[in-house]
MINU-82125 format. One line per 10 residues: their letters; for each residue x, y, z of C-alpha. Coordinates in steps of 0.001 Angstrom, whole numbers. Example, Ala and Ser with C-alpha at 12.3 -4.5 7.8 and 13.67 -1.06 7.14 Angstrom:
as = 12300 -4500 7800; 13670 -1060 7140
***
This chain:
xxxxxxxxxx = 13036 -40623 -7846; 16160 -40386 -9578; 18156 -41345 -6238; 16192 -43987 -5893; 16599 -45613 -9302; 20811 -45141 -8449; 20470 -47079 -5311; 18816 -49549 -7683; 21059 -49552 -10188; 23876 -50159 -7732
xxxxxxxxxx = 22304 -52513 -5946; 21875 -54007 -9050; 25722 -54052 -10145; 26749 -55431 -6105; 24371 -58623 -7002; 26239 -58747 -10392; 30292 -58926 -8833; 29410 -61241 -6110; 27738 -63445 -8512; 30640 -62852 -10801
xxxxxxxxxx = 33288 -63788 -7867; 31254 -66812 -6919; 30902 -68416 -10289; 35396 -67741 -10030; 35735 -69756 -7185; 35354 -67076 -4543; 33157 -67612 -1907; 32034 -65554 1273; 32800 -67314 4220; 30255 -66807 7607
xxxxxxxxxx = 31035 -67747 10831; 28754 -70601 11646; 27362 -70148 15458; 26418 -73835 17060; 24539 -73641 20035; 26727 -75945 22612; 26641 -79636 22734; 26907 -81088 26197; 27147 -84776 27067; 26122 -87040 30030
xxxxxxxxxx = 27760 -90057 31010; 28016 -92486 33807; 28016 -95901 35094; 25462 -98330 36560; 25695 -101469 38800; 23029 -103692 39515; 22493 -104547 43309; 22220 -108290 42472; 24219 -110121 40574; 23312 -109622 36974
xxxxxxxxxx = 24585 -108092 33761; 26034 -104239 34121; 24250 -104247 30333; 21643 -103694 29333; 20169 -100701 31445; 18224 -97941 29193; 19372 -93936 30353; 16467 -91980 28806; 17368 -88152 28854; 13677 -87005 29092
xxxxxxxxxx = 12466 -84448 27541; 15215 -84751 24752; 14132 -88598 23175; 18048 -89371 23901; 18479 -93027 25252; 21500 -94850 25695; 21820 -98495 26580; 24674 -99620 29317; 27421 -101722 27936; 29041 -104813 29865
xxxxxxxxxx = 30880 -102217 32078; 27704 -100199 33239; 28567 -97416 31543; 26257 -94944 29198; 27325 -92055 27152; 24577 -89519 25883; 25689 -86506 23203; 24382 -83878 21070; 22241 -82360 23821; 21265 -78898 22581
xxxxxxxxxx = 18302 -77461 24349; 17458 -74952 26983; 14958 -77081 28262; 14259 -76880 32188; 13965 -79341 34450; 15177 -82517 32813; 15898 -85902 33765; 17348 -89384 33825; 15394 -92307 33924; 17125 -95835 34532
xxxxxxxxxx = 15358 -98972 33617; 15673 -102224 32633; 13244 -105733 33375; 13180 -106974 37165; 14773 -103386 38607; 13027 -100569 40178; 13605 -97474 37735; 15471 -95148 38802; 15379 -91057 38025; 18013 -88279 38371
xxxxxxxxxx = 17405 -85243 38578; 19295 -82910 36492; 17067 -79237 35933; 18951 -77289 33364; 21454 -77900 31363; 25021 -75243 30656; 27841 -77697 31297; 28330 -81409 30257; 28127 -83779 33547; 29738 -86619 34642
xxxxxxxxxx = 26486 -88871 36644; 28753 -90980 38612; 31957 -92928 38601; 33120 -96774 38128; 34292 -96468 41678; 30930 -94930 42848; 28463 -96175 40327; 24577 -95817 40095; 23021 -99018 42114; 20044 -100064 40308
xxxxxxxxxx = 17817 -102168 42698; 16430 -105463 41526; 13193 -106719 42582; 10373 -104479 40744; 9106 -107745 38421; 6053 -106372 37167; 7529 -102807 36796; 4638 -101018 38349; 7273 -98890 39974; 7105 -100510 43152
xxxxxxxxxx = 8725 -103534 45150; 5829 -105173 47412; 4080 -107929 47573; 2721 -108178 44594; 6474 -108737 42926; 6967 -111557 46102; 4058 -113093 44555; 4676 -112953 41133; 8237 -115229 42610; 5951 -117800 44032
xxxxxxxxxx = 4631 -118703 40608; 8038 -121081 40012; 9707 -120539 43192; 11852 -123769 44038; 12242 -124096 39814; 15465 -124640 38169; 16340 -123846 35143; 15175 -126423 32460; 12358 -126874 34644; 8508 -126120 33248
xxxxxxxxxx = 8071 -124005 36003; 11415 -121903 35680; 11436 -118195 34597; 13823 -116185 33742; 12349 -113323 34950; 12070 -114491 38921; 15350 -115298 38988; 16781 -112111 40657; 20226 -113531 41250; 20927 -115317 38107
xxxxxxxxxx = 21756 -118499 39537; 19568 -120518 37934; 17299 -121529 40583; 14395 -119191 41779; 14522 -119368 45653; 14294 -118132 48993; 17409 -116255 47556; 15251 -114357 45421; 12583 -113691 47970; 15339 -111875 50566
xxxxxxxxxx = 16543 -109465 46870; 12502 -108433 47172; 12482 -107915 50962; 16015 -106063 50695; 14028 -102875 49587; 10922 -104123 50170; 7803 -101338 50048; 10172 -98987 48127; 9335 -96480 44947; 11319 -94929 42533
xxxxxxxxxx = 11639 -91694 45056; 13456 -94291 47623; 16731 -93744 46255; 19269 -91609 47991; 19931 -88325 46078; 22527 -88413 42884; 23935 -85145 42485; 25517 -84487 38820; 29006 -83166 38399; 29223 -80662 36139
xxxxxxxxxx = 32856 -81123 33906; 34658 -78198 34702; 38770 -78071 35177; 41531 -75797 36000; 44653 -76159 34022; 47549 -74547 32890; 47911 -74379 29307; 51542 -73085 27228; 50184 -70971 24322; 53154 -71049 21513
xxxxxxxxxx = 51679 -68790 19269; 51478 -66088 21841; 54571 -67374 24451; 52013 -67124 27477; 51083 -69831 29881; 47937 -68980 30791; 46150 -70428 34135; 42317 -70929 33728; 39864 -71745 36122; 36405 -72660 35535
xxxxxxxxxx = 34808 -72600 38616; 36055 -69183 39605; 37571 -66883 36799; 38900 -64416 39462; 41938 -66836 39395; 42899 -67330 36319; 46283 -65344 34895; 49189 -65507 32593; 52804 -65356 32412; 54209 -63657 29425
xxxxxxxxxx = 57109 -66127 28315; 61048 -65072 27230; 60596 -68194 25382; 58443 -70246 23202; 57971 -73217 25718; 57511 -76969 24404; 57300 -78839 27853; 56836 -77971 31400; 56612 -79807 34740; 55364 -79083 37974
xxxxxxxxxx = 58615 -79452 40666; 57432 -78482 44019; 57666 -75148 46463; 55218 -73918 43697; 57477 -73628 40955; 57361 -74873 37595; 60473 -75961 35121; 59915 -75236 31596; 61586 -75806 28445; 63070 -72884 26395
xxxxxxxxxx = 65687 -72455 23266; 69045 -73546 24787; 68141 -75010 28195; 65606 -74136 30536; 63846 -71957 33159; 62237 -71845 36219; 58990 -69701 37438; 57115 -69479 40564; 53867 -69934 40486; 52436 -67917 43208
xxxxxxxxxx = 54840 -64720 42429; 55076 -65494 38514; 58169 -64108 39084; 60710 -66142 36942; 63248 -67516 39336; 65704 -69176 37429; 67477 -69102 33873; 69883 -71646 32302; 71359 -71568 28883; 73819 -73224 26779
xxxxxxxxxx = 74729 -73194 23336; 75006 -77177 23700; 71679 -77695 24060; 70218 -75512 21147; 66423 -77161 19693; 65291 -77830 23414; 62373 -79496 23160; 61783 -80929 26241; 62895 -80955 29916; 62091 -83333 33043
xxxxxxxxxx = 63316 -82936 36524; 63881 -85896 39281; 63305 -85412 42621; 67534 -85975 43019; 67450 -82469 41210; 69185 -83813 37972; 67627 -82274 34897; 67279 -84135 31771; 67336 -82058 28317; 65764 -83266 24930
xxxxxxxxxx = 67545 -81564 21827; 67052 -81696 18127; 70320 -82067 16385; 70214 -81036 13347; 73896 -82562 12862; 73196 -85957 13012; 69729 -86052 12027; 68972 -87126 15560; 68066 -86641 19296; 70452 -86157 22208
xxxxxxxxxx = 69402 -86367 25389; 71301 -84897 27904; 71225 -85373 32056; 72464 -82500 34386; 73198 -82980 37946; 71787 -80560 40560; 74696 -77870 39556; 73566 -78532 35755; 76913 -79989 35129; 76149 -82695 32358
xxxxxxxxxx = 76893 -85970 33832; 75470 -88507 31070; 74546 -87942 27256; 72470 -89792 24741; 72323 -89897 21191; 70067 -90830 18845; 70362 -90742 15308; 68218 -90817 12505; 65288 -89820 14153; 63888 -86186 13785
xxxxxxxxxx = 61350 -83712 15447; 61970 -84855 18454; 58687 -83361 20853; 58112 -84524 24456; 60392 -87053 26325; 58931 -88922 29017; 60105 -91579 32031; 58290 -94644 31991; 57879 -97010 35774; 61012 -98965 34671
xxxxxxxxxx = 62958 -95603 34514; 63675 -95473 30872; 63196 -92983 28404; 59690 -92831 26355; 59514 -90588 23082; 58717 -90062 19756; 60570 -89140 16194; 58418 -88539 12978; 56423 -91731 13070; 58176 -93600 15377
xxxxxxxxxx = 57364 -94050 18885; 61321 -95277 21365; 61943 -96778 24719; 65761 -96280 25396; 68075 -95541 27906; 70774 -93046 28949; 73271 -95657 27749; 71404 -95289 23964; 69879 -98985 24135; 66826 -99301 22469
xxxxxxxxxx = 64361 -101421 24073; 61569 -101023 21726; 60874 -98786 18787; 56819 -98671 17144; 56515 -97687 13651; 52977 -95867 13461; 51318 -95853 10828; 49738 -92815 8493; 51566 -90907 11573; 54205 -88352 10654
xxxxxxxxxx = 54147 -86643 14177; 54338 -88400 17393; 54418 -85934 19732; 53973 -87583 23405; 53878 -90639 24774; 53163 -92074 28164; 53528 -95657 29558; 50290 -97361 31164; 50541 -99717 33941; 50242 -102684 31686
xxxxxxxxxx = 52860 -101875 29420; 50647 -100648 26740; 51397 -97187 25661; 49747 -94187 25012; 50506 -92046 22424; 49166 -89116 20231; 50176 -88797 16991; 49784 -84944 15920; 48813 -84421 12517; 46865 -87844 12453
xxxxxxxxxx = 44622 -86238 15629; 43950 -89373 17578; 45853 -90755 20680; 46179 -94267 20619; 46850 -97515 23093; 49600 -99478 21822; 50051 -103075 23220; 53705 -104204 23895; 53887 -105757 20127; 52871 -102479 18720
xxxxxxxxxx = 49069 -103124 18004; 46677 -100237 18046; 44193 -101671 20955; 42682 -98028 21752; 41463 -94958 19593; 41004 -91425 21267; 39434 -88781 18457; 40543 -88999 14744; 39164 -87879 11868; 35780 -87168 11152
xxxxxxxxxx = 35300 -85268 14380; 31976 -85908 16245; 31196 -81838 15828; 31998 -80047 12956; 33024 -77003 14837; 35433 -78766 16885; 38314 -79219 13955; 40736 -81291 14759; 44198 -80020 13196; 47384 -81617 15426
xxxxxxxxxx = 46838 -83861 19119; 50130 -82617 21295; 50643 -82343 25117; 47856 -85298 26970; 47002 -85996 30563; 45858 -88955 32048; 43179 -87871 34464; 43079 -90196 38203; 39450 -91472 36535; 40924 -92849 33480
xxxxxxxxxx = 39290 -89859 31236; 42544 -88666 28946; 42663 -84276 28243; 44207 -83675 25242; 45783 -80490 23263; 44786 -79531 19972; 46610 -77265 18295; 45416 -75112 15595; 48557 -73373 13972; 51891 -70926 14824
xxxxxxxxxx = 50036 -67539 14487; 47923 -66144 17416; 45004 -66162 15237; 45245 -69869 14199; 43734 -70664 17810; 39893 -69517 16434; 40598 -72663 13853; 39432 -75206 16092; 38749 -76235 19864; 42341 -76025 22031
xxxxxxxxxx = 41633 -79118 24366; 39360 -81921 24463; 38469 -84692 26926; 37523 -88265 26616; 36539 -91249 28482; 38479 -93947 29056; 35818 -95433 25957; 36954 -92632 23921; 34019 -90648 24197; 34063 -86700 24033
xxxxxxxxxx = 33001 -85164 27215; 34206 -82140 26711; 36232 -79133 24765; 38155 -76080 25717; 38347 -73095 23600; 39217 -69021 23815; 40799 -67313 21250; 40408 -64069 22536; 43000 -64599 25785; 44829 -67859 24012
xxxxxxxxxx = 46619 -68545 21214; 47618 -71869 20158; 47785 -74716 22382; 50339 -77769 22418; 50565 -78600 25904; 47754 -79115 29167; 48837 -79583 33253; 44906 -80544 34583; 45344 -78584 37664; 42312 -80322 39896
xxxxxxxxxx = 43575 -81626 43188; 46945 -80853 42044; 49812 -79169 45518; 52104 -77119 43682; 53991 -77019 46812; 54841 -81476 45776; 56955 -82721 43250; 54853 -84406 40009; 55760 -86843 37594; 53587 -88802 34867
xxxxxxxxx = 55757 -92030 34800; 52795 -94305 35940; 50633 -92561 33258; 48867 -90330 35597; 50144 -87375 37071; 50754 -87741 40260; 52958 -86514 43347; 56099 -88065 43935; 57875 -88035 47133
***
């Protein structure tokens, strides 16, 4: 008894500090655990000529809808369940719904493409499910009408030419006698990548592969590595201290070293295919960048300065050949002779950190601390947002947008990293992907083999034994 009245009494005393700490300002923090979120997203083209818009993507099962935009294309988030068996059902007046199977859910999917979209087939007027004679007939009710006419209806006129026709008859016989089960097979894609990711906190690149985890590895680093590029015969350049280095890729053996006290603050390094290597420096001298070329024998051939500008992160080429990057808040198109072509002040931005050139001239540009990536038109205007503050998921945390990649669909893979210290990199997810509508489609994270993140190669399709370069805005190989 008298035990047991102690274990009260303590018990009693625990109760009394934590309140005590709590009413001080101290609280206990718990781990929240979210069950995932996975997303769906696609685009959808109607057979006939009509409006892309307008098409309703029910995700049964879930009550999630989403409603086409001029474009075709739907975006469906927050799905959390461990439901079996669900599906997509397209409709939308005059078309023949259509449903996609997609049986359970563990990865977000992509449905289809703009390239390959979803056809939607028209003809299905009384939406019974069916196109037979019974939508012909419904046609002949003001067939050889015109709009304005008594007789005209909207809703017979397949084509949306005004004029219900023979036209319109010929849409009904195209699939004529035809259910919902009549359309070929869509297979989802789930969203899965391989990449190569350059952890700073831990000085690892680290290779990950999410179709087959047997191949993933890492490379312990000499050096805390800004930038890296892939240059062919599987090897990949990478920046480091004073200069750069060179690994291979199949080995991980590193292959080459170069240093000089010239080029202390490297930030970033890009190779051409004439084997001239340009090197991005910090100078903490003249408050500015220099940006120096090397020729194949890394004999400096050309220098560029740039004062006034600090923290000085990725450099870039842009389709004209000139130089694209970013100081503080300030985002630079120069030269190698130090013109200035262009300089964008962004603003609430103290951190531009990469940008990239799009084939319109626009640019593309995240802005670190500020977490978004943003399309600039040529007079500077913000035109596109990618992410930004609040984040869509609370567990995702956005802290600082670094390295991106513009994916051959349009979809953009950014870096977000979390802090200097190995365990900064539980703070938040370590890379995110959006649509070319700025939609999350998915997130990256593992703490327990990465540390912090500020850079992404999307591996997928990608030859290490070619030469890439992002001077088009999408990686690519270059001959």
């Amino acid at each position: 008894m008298l035990r047991s009245k102690w274990k009260l009494l303590l018990a009693l005393v625990i109760s009394l500090i934590c309140n005590t700490f709590a009413a001080a300002g101290f609280q206990t923090v718990r781990a929240e655990v979210l069950p995932p979120s996975y997303k769906i997203y696609g685009y959808v083209i109607p057979e006939a000529e009509g409006s892309k818009a307008g098409f309703t993507v029910t995700l049964q099962g879930t009550g999630k809808t989403a409603t086409t935009d001029s474009d075709g294309y739907f975006y469906i988030a927050g799905i959390n369940t461990t439901a079996t068996n669900l599906s997509l059902n397209i409709s939308k007046n005059q078309y023949l719904s259509r449903i996609i199977q997609i049986g359970n859910i563990s990865d977000s999917l992509q449905i289809s493409t703009p390239e390959a979209p979803i056809n939607m087939w028209a003809g299905d007027i009384n939406q019974d499910g069916f196109i037979n004679t019974l939508d012909a007939a419904e046609i002949t009710k003001s067939f050889n009408s015109s709009s304005g006419d008594g007789r005209y209806q909207a809703l017979h006129d397949l084509n949306k030419d005004n004029v219900v026709n023979m036209s319109d008859i010929l849409i009904v016989a195209n699939h004529f006698n035809t259910t919902s089960a009549s359309y070929p097979t869509i297979t989802p894609v789930p969203i899965r990548h391989s990449f190569i990711v350059n952890d700073e906190a831990r000085s690892q690149l680290h290779f990950v592969d999410q179709n087959d985890s047997t191949k993933n590895w890492n490379i312990s680093l000499p050096y805390r590595c800004r930038d890296y590029q892939l240059i062919g015969n599987q090897q990949l350049l990478l920046s480091g201290g004073d200069g750069y280095y060179i690994y291979n890729l199949a080995t991980k053996k590193l292959l080459k070293e170069f240093h000089n006290s010239a080029y202390a603050n490297t930030q970033s390094v890009r190779r051409t295919t004439d084997g001239h290597t340009f090197i991005g420096c910090t100078n903490s001298a003249n408050n500015g960048f220099v940006i120096t070329e090397l020729d194949a024998n890394d004999k400096a051939v050309k220098t560029a300065t740039f004062s006034g500008l600090r923290d000085l992160r990725l450099m870039r080429f842009s389709s004209k050949n000139t130089l694209l990057f970013g100081g503080a808040n300030t985002a630079v198109e120069a030269d190698m002779t130090g013109k200035i072509y262009r300089k964008i002040s962004i603003p609430n931005t103290t951190n531009v950190y990469q940008i990239l050139e799009r084939p319109n001239g626009e640019l593309l540009i995240s802005n670190g601390y500020s977490v978004y990536a943003g399309i600039f038109d040529v007079n500077g205007n913000l035109v596109k947002k990618f992410g930004g503050n609040p984040a869509p998921e609370s567990n995702l945390n956005y802290n600082f947008f670094g390295g991106i990649q513009v994916l051959k669909n349009g979809n953009i893979v950014i870096s977000n990293w979390t802090g200097h210290n190995s365990g900064d990199s539980s703070n938040g997810v370590q890379l995110l992907e959006f649509t070319s509508k700025g939609d999350l489609v998915w997130s990256w994270k593992d703490p327990t083999t990465t540390g912090s993140v500020h850079g992404v190669i999307v591996m997928d399709g990608v030859d290490t034994n070619k030469f890439y370069d992002d001077r088009t805005g999408v990686l690519q190989p270059v001959n």
